[in-house]
Backbone bond lengths (Angstrom), bond angles and torsions (degrees), N, CA, C in turn:
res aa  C-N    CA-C-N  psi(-1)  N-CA   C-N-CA  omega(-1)  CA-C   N-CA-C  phi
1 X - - - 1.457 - - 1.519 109.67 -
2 X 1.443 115.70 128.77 1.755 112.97 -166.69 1.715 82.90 -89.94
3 X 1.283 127.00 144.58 1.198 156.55 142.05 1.113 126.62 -84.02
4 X 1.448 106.34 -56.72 1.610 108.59 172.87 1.207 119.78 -119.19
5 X 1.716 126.48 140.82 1.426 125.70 -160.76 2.077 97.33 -105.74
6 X 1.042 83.99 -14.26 2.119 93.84 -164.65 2.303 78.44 -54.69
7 X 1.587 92.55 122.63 1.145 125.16 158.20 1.541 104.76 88.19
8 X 1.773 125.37 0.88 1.192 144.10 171.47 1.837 113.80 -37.50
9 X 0.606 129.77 123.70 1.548 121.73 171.63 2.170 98.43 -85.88
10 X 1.094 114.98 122.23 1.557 125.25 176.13 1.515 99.65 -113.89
11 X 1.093 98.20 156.00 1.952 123.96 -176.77 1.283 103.30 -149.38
12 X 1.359 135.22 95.87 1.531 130.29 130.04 1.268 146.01 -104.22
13 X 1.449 118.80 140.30 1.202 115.50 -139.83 1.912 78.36 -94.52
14 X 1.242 117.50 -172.41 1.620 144.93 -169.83 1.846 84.01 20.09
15 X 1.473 124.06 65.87 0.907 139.43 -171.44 2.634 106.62 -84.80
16 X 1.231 75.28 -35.63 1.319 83.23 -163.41 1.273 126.56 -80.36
17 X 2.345 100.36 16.78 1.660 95.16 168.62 1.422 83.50 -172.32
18 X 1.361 104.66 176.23 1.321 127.86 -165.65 1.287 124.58 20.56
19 X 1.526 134.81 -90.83 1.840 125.31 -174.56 1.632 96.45 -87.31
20 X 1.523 116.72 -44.69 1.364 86.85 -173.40 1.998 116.59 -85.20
21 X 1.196 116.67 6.65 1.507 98.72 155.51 1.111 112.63 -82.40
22 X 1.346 143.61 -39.61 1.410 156.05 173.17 1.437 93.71 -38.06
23 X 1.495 130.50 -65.11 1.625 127.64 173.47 1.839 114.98 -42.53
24 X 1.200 88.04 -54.31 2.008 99.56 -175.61 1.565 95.76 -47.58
25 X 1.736 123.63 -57.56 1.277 129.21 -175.35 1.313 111.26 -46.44
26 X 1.028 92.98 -59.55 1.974 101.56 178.35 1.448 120.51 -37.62
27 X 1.168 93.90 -59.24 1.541 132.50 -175.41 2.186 93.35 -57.99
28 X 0.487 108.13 -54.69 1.879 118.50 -164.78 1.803 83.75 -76.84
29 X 1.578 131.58 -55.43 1.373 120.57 165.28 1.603 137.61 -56.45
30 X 0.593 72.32 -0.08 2.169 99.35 170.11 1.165 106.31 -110.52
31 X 1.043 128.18 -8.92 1.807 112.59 -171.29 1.470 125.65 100.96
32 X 1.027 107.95 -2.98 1.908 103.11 -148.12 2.136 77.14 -100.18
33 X 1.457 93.23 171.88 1.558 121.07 162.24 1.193 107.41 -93.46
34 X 1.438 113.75 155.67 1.624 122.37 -146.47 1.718 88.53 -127.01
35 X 1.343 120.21 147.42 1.577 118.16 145.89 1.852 94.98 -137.15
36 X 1.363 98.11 136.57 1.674 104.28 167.24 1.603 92.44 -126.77
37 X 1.552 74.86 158.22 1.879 92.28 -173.02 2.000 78.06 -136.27
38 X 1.244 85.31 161.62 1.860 101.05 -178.50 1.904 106.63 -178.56
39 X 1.234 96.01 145.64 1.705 89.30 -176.78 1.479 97.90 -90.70
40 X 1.020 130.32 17.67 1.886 112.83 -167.62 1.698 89.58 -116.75
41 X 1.060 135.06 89.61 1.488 110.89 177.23 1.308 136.76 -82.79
42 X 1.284 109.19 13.00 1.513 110.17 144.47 1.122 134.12 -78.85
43 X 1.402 110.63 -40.57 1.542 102.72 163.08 1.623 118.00 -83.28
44 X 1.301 121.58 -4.59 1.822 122.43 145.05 1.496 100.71 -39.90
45 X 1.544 114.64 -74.06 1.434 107.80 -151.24 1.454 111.55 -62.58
46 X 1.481 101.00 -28.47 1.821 103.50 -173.59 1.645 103.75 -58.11
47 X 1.197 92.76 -45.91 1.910 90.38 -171.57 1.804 112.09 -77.81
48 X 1.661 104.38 -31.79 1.622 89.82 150.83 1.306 133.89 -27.83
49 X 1.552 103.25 -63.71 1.789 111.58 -171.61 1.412 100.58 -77.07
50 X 0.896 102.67 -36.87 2.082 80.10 -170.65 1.697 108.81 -80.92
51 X 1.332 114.11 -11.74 1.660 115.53 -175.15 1.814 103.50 -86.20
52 X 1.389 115.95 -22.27 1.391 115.22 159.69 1.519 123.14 -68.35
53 X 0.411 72.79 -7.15 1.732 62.89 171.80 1.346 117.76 -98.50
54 X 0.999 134.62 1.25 1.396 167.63 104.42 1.170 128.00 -22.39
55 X 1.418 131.34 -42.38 1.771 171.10 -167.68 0.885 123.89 98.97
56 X 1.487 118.63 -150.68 1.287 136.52 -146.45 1.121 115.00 -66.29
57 X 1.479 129.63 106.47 1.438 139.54 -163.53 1.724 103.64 -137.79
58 X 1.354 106.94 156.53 1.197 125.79 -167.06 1.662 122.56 -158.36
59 X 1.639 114.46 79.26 1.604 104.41 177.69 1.103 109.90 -80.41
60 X 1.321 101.53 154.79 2.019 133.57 167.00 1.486 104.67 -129.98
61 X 1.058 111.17 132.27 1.047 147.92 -171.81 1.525 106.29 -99.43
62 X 1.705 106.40 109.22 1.621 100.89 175.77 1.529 92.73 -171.99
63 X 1.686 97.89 178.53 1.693 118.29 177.75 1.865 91.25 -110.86
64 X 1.903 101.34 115.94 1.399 103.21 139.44 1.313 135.76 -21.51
65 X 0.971 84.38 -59.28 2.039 100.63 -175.15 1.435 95.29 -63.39
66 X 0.905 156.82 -8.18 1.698 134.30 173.60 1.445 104.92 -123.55
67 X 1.445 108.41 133.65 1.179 126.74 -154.64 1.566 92.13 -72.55
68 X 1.215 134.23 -55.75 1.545 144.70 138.27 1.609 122.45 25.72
69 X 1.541 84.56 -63.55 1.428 83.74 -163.88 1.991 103.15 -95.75
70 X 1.443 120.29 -45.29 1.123 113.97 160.91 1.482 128.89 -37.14
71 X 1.629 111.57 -35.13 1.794 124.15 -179.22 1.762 90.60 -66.27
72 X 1.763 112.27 -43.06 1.666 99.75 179.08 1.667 126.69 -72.39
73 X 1.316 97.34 -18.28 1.300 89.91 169.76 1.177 137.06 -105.88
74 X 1.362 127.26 8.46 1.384 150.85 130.78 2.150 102.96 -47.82
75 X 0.879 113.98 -41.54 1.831 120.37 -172.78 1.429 80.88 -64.75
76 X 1.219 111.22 -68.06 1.863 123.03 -144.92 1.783 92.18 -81.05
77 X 0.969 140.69 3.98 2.060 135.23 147.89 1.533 109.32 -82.58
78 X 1.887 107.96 -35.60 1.299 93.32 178.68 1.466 121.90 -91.17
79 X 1.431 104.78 -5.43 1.490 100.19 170.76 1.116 113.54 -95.27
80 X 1.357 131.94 1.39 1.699 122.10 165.48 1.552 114.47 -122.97
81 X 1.417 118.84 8.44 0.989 120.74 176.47 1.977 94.74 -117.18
82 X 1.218 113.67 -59.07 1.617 115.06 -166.54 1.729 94.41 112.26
83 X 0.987 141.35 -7.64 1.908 127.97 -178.85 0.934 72.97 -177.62
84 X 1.724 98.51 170.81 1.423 136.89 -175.44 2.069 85.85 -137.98
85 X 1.447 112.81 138.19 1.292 108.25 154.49 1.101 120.08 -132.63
86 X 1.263 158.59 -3.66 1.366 170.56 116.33 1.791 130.77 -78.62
87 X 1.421 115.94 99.07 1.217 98.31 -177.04 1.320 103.15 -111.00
88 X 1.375 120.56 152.96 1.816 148.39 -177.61 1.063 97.98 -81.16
89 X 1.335 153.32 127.89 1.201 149.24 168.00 1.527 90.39 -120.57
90 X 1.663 123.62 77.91 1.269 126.44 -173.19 1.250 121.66 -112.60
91 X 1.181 109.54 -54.06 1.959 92.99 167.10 1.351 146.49 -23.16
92 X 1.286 104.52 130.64 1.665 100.32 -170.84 1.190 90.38 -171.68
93 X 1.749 98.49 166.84 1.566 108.68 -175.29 1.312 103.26 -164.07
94 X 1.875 117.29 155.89 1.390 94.17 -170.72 1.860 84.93 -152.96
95 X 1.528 94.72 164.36 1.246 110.33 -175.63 1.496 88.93 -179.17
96 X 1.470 80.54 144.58 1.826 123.62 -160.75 1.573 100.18 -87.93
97 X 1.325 91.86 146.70 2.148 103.04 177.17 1.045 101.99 172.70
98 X 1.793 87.13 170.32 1.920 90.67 -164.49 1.996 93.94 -108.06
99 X 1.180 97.07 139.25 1.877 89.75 -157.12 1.875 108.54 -42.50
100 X 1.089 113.91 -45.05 1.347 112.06 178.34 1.404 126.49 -59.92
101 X 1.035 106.44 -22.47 1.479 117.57 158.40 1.354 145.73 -111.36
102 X 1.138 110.24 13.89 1.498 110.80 162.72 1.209 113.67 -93.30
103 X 1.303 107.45 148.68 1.242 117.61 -146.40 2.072 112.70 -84.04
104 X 1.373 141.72 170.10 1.518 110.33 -143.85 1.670 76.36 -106.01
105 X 1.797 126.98 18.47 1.362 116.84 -174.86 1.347 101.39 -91.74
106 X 1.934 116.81 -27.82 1.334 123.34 171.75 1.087 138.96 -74.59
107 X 1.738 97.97 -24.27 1.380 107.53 167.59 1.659 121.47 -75.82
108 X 1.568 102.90 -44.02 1.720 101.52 148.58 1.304 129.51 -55.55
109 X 1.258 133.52 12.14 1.453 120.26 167.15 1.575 102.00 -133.37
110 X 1.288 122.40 -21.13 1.826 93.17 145.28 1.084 111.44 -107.76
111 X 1.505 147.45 30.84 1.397 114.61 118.50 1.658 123.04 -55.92
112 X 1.062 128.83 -46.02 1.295 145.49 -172.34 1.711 102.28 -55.67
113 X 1.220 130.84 -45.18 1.318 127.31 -142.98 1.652 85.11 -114.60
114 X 1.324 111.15 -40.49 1.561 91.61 -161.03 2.088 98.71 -92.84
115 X 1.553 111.81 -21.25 1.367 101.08 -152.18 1.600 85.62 -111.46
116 X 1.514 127.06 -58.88 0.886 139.71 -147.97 1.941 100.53 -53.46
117 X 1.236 98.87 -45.41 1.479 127.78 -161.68 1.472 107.85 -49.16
118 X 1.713 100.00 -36.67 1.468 115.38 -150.76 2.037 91.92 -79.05
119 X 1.825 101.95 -47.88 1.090 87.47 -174.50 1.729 134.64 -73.97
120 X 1.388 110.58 -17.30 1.278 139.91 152.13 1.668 110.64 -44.06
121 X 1.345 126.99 -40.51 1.472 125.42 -178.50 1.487 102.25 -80.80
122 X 1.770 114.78 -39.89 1.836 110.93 -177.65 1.768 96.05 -74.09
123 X 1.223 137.88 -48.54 1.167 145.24 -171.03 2.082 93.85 -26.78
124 X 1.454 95.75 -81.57 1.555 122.80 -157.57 1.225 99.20 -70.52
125 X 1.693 127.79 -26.43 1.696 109.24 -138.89 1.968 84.99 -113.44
126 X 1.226 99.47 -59.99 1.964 100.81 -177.10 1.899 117.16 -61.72
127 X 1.219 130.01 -19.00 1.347 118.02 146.16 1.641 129.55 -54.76
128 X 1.376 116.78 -11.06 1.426 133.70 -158.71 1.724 92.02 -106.39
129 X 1.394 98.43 -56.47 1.612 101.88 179.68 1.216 118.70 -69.99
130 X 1.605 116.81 -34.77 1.791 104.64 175.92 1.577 112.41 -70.36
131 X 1.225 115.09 14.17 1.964 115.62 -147.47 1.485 63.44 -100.41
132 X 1.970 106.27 -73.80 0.983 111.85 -174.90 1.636 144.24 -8.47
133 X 1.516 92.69 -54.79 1.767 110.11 171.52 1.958 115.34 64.01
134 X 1.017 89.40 -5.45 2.114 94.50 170.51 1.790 104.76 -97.36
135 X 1.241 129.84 158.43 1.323 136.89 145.12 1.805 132.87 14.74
136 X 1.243 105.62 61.49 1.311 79.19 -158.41 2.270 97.95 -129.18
137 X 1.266 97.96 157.91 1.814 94.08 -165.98 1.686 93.40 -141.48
138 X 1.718 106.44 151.61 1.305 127.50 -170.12 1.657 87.93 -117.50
139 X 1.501 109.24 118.87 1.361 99.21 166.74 1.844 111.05 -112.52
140 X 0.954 127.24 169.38 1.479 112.08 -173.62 1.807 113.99 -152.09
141 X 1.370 130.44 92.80 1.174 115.74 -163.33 1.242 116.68 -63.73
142 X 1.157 145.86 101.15 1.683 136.21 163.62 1.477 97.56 -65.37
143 X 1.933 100.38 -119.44 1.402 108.03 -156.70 1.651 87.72 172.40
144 X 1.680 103.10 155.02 1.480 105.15 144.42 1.005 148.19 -46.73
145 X 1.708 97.28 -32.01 1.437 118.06 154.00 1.714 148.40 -35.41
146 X 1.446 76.35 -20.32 1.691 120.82 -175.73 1.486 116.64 -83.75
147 X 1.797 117.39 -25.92 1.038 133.02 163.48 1.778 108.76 -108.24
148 X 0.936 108.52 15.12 1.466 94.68 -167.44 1.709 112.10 -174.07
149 X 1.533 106.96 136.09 1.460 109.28 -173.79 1.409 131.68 -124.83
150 X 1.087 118.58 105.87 1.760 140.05 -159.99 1.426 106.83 -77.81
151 X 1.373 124.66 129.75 1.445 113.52 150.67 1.554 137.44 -41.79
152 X 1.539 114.21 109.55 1.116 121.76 -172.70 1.651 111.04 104.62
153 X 1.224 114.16 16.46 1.376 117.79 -170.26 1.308 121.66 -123.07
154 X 1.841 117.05 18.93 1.507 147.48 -164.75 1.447 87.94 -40.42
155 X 1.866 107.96 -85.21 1.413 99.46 -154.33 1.881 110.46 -81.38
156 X 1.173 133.72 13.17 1.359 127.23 168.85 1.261 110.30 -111.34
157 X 1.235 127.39 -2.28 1.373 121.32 146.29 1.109 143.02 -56.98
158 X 1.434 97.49 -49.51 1.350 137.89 -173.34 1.627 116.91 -63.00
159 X 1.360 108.49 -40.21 1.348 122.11 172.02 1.269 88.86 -83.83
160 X 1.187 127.32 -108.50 1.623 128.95 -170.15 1.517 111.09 8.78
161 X 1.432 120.80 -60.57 1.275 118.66 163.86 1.380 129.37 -48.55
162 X 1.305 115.14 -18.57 1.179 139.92 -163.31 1.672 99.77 -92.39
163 X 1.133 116.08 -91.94 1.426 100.90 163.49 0.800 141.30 16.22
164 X 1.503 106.61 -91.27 1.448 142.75 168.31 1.490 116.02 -36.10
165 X 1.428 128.05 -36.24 1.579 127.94 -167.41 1.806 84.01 -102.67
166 X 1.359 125.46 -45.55 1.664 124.48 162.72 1.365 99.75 -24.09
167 X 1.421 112.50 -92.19 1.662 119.77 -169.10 1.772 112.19 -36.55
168 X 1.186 88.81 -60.04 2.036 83.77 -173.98 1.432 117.39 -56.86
169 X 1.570 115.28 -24.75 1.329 112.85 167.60 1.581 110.78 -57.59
170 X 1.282 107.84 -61.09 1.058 128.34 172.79 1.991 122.49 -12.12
171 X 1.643 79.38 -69.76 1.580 111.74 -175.37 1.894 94.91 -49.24
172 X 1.479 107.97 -71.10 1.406 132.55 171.09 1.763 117.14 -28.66
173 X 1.050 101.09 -46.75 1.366 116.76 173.17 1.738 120.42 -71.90
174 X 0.940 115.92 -67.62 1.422 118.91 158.19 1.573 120.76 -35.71
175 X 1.362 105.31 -32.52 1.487 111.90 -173.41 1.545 100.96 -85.92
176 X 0.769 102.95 -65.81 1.800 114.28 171.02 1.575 122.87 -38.49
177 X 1.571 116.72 -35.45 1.437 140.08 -162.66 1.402 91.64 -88.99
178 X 1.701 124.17 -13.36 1.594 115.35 -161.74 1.777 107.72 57.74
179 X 1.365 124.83 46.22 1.379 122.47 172.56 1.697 101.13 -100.81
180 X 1.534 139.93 92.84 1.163 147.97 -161.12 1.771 103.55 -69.01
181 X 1.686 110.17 -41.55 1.488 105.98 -156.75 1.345 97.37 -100.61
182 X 0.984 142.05 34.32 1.484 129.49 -175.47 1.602 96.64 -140.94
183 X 1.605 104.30 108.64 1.349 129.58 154.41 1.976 122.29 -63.22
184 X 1.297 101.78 149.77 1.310 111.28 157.71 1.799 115.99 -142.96
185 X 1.508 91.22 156.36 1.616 99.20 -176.96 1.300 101.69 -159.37
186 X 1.536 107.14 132.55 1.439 99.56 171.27 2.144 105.78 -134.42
187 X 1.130 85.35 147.99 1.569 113.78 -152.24 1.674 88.83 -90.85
188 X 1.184 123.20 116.81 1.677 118.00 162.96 1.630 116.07 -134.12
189 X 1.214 101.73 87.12 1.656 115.22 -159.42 1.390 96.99 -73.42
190 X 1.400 133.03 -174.80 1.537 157.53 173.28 2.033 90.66 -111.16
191 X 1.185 98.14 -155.51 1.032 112.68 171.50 1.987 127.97 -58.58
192 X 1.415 115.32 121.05 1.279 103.77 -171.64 1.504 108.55 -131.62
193 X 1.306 120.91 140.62 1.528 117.75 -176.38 1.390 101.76 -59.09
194 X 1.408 125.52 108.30 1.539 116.77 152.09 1.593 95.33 -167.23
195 X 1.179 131.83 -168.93 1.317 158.48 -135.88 1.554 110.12 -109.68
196 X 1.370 116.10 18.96 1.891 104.81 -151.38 2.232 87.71 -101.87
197 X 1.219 79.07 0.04 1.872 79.71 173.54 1.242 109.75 -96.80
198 X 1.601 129.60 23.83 1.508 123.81 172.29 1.346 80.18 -135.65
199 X 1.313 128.83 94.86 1.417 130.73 169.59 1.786 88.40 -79.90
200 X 1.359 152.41 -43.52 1.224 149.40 -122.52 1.972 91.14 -93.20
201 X 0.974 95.41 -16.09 1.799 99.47 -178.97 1.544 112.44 -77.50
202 X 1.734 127.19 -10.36 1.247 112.96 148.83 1.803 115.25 -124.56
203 X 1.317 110.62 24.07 1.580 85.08 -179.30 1.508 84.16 -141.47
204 X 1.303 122.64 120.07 1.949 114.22 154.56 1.349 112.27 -59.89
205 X 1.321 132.20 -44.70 0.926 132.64 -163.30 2.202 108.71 -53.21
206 X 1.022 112.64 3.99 1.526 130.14 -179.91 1.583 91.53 -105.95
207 X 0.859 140.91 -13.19 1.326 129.56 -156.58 1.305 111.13 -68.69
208 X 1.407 108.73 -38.49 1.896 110.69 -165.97 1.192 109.14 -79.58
209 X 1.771 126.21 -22.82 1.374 134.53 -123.59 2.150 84.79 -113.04
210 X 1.455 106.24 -16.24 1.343 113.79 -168.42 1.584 104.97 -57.02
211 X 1.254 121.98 -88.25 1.551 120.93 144.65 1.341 125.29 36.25
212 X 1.378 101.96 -77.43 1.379 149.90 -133.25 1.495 89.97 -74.07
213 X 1.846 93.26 -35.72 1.860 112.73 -140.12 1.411 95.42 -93.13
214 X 1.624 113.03 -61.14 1.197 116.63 166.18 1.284 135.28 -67.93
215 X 1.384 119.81 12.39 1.657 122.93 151.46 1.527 123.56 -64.58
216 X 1.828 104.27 -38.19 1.558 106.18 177.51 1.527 104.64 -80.08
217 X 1.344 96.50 136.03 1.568 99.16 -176.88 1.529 96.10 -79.53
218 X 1.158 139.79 -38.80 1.745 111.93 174.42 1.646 113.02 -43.01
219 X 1.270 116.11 -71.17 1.424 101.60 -178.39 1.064 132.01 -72.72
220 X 1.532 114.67 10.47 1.338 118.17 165.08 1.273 125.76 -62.89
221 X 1.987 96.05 -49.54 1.802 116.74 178.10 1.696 99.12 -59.97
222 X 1.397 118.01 -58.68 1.285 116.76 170.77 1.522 141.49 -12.66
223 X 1.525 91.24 -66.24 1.393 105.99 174.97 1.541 112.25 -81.44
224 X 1.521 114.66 -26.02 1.625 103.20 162.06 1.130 130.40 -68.87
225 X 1.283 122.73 -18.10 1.526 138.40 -172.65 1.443 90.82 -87.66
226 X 0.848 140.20 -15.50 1.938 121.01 -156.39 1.328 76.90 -109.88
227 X 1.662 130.98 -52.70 1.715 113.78 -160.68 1.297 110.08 -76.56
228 X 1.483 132.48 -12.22 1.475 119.34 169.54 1.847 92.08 -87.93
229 X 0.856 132.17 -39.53 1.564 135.02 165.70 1.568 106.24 -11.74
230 X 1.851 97.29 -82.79 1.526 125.58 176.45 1.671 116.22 -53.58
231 X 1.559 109.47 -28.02 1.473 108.54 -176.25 1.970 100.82 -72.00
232 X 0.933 103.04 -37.59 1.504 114.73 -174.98 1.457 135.45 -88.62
233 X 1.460 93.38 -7.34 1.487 109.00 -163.30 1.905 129.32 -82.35
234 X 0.692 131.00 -118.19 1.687 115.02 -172.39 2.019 97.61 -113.70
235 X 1.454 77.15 121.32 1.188 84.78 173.14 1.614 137.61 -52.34
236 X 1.890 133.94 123.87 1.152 103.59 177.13 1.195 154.61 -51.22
237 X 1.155 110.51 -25.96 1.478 121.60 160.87 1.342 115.39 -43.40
238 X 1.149 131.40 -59.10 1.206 150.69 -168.83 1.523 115.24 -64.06
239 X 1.904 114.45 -42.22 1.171 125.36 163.25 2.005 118.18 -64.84
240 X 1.671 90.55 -20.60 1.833 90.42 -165.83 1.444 100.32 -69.19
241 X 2.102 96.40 -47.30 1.934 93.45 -165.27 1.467 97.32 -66.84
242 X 1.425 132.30 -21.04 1.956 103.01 174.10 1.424 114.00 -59.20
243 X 1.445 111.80 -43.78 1.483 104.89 -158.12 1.873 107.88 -73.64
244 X 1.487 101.04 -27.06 1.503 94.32 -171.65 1.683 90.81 -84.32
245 X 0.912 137.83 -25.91 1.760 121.09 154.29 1.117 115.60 -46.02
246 X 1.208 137.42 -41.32 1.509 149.66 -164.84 1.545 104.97 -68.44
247 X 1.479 106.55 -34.09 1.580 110.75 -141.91 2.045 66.50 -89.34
248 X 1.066 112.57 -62.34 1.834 125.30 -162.57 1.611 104.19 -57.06
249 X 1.450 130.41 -15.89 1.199 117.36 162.29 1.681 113.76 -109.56
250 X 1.218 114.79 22.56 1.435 121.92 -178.73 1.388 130.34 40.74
251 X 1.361 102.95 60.00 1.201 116.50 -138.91 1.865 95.62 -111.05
252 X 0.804 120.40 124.57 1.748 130.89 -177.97 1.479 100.69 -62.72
253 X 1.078 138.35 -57.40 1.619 152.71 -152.41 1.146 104.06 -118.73
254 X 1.372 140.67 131.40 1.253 145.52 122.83 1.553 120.65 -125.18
255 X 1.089 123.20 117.48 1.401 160.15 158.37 1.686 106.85 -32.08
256 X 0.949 173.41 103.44 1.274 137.83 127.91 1.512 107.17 -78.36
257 X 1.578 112.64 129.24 1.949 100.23 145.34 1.903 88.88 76.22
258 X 0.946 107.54 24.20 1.611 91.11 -167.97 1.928 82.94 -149.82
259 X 1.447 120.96 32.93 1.390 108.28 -172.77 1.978 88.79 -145.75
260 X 1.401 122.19 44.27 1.412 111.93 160.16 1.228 106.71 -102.54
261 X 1.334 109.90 -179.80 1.466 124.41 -171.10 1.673 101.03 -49.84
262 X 1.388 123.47 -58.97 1.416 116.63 -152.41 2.078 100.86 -80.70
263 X 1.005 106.35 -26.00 1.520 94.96 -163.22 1.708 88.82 -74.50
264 X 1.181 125.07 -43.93 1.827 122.10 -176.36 1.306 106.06 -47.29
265 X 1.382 104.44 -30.39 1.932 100.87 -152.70 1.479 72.19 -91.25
266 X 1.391 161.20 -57.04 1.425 124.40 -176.43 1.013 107.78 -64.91
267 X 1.591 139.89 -91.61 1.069 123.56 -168.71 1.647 122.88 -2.38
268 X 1.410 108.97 -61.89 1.600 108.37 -177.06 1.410 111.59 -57.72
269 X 1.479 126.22 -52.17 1.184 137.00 160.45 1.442 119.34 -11.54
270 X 1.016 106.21 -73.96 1.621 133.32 164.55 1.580 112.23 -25.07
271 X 1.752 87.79 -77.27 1.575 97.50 -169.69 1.126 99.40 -58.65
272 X 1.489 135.24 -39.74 1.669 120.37 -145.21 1.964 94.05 -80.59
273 X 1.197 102.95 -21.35 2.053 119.36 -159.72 1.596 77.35 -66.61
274 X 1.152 132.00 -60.33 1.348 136.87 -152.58 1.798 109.01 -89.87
275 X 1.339 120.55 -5.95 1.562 114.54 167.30 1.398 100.36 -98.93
276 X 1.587 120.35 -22.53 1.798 118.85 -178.99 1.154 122.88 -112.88
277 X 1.610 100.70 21.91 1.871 102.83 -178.03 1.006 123.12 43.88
278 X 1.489 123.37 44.64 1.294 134.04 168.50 1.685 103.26 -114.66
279 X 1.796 116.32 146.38 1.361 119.36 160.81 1.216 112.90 -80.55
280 X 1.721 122.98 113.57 1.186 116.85 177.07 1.635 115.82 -100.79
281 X 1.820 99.94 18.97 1.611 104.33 -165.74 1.904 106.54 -80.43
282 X 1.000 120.66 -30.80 1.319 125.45 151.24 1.199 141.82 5.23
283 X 1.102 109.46 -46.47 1.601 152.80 -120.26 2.008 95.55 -143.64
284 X 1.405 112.53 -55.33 1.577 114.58 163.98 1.446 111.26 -68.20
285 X 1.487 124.67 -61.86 1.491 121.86 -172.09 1.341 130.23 -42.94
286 X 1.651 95.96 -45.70 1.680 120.41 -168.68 1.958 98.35 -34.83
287 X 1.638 104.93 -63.89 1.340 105.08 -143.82 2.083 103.47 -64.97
288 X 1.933 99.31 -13.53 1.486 106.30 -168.63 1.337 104.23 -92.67
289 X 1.241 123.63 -18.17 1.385 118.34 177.70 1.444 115.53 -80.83
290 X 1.468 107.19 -26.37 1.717 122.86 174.51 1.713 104.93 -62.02
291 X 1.251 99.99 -58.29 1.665 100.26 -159.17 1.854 91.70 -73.61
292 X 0.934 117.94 -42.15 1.640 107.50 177.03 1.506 110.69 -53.86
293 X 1.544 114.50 -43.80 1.551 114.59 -166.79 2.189 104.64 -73.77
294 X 1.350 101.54 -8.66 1.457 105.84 179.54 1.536 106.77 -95.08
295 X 1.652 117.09 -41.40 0.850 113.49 179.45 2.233 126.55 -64.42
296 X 1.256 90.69 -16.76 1.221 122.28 168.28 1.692 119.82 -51.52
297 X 1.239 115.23 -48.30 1.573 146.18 -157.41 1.842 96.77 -88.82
């Protein structure tokens, strides 16, 4: 269990805004050395300079989605750091559709960013750390999403779920393999203040399909509900000290914001619908089809 990060080598990937700079911050307030990777590199460099002053920081510039460039930026922490001990497996991005219609360019770019990414970071980053043999933890952001599936939420569900059964293998595996120093944790927040509701700020290839999205009034209400959701939602700070608790009690699961009465009672819903072959989705729609069919009138 890492306790202390002071002299830690950290890696997070979609490092250069919202939860995962909030991690890098964290990460630089503990002590540890920072690497962010981000595909936009202007806003890399912006969060470079202002995350130094803080310390020792280091962007790379790459696409999640290619196994390529994550394998280089795992090289380029250990060649300016010497180890890696915690990696962020944080990037993600999301955009709303109705499964038959989103298009197979959207479904390739969050598979790529949210699922692909994750296995590309265990691929390159945990052979380095078991070599390693000191302290070292895989953190991985899913989502609630990860337990649970919303209308309009095909392909970010889908990964999220994905993840999530990734990591526990993961966890399982290490345990099983006799690998002692290598932690796992996976993060499945509710709603969090950051930016993951403008997916259109790294891919054009979303550009036409936007339209498209906000013509259906389900994912219209959808996607309005999640960005006043996200405008309001749990602060990062607040999400960083759980997870770096999480990481220090070695803890498989942590929840943020995703543990009140109503999100459990789906979640549980869910899980129990799917161990007793019962549809418990019924039961989610009812209250969205009501307030849409009023809002309608």
């Amino acid at each position: 269990m890492m306790k202390d990060f002071s002299g830690k080598v950290v890696v997070v990937t979609g490092g250069a805004s919202g939860i995962g700079y909030a991690l890098a911050e964290g990460a630089l307030d503990r002590g540890a050395k920072v690497v962010i990777s981000d595909i936009r590199e202007d806003t890399l460099a912006e969060a470079v300079a202002t995350l130094s002053a803080k310390g020792e920081v280091l962007g790379v510039k790459g696409d999640v989605a290619k196994y390529e460039d994550v394998e280089a930026l795992a090289q380029a922490a250990v060649d300016r750091f010497g180890k890696v001990n915690v990696l962020f497996n944080n990037a993600g991005v999301f955009a709303a559709g109705v499964t038959w219609e989103v298009s197979l360019e959207q479904y390739d770019w969050v598979i790529g960013v949210n699922q692909r990414s994750v296995i590309h970071g265990i691929k390159a980053f945990v052979p380095r750390m078991i070599a390693q043999g000191d302290e070292c933890h895989v953190v991985t952001v899913s989502s609630g999403a990860g337990i649970t599936v919303n209308p309009g939420f095909c392909s970010y569900s889908m990964t999220k779920h994905a993840v999530l059964a990734l990591n526990e293998a993961l966890w399982l595996d290490l345990q099983t393999q006799g690998v002692p120093n290598v932690g796992v944790t996976v993060v499945m927040p509710g709603v969090v203040q950051s930016k993951i509701m403008f997916p259109e700020k790294t891919s054009g290839a979303l550009e036409g399909e936007v339209a498209q999205r906000l013509s259906n009034p389900v994912l219209a209400a959808v996607e309005a509900s999640m960005r006043d959701a996200v405008d309001n939602g749990l602060p990062r700070a607040e999400l960083v000290r759980m997870v770096y608790d999480a990481i220090g009690n070695g803890d498989l699961y942590v929840l943020p914001n995703f543990t009140d009465e109503g999100s459990q009672a789906i979640a549980q819903g869910i899980a129990l619908g799917r161990a007793t072959a019962q549809n418990w989705y019924p039961n989610l729609i009812a209250p969205l089809l009501e307030s849409m069919k009023e809002a309608a009138q």
